[in-house]
N, C-alpha and C positions, 0 to 999 in steps of 0.2 A: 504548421506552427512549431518554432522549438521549443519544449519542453524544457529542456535539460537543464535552463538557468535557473528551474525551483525543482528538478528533479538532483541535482548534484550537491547542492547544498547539505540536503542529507544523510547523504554515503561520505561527506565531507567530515561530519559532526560526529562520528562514531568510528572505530578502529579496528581491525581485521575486517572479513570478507561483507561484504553489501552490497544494496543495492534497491534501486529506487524505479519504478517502473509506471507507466501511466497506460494502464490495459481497459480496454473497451468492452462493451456489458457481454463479446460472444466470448472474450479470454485473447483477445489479440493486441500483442504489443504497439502503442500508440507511438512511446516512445522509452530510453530508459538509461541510466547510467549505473553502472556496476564496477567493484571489482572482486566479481568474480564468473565463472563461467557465464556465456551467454544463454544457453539453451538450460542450464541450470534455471534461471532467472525466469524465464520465457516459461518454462513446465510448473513453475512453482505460481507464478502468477496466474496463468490459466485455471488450478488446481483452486485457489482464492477466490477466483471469481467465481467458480462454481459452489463452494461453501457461502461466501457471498449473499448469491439469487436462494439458495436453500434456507437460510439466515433470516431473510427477507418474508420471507412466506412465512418462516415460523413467526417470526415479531407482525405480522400482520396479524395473525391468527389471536396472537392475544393483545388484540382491540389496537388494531391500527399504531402499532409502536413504529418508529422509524430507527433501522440499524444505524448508529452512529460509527462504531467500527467495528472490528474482528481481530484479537489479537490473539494470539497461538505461540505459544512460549515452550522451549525445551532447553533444555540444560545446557544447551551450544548455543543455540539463536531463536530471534525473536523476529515473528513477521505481522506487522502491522496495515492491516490492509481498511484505509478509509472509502466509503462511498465519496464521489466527486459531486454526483449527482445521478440519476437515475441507470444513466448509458456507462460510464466511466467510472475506473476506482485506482486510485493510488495503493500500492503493493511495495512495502519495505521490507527489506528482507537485510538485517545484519546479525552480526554475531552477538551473543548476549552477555550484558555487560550491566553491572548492578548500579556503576555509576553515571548511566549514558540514559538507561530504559525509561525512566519518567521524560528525563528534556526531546529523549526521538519521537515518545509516544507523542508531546504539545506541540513538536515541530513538524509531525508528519498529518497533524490535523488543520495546521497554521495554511500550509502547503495544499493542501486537499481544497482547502476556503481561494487561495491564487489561484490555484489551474481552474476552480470552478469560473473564476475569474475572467481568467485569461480565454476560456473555451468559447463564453459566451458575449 
């Protein structure tokens, strides 16, 4: 299935380096649109998916909470990694931008609710 027509919107709506990836619960790219490195994108996602299942187990732990997202902020860029659903998670990864961070964080959750969409 392509992705890329609720994966590129994303990396559309924000300026310098991004990128939008749709990775699967082992860390493997589903599908993904970026601009920038590939295997950049690819390692970073993986590395999310693992913070992710980690995530999951702690919010289980106190009393069955469901992780909504993960977002990881540094002084260059921001990476916003939603669950899709149990198997799958959307991974954003752009450059960090004061006036862009709230509308990518409700775009990339907007996004996360289509592909759950479209998957099933």
């Amino acid at each position: 299935m392509p992705f890329k027509k609720y994966l590129a919107p994303l990396t559309e709506m924000v300026s310098g380096e991004s990128g939008a990836i749709l990775v699967d619960g082992e860390g493997e790219v589903v599908d993904m649109v970026g601009r920038m490195e590939r295997y950049r994108l690819q390692v970073t996602a993986a590395h999310c998916v693992i913070l992710c299942h980690q995530f999951r187990r702690l919010t289980a732990r106190l009393g069955g909470l469901e992780l909504e997202e993960l977002r990881i902020g540094t002084d260059a860029f921001q990476v916003l990694v939603c669950p899709v659903d149990a198997d799958y998670f959307l991974v954003f990864f752009h450059q960090r931008d004061p006036r862009n961070a709230d509308r990518a964080r409700l775009a990339a959750g907007r996004v996360a609710l289509a592909l759950k969409k479209e998957l099933y």
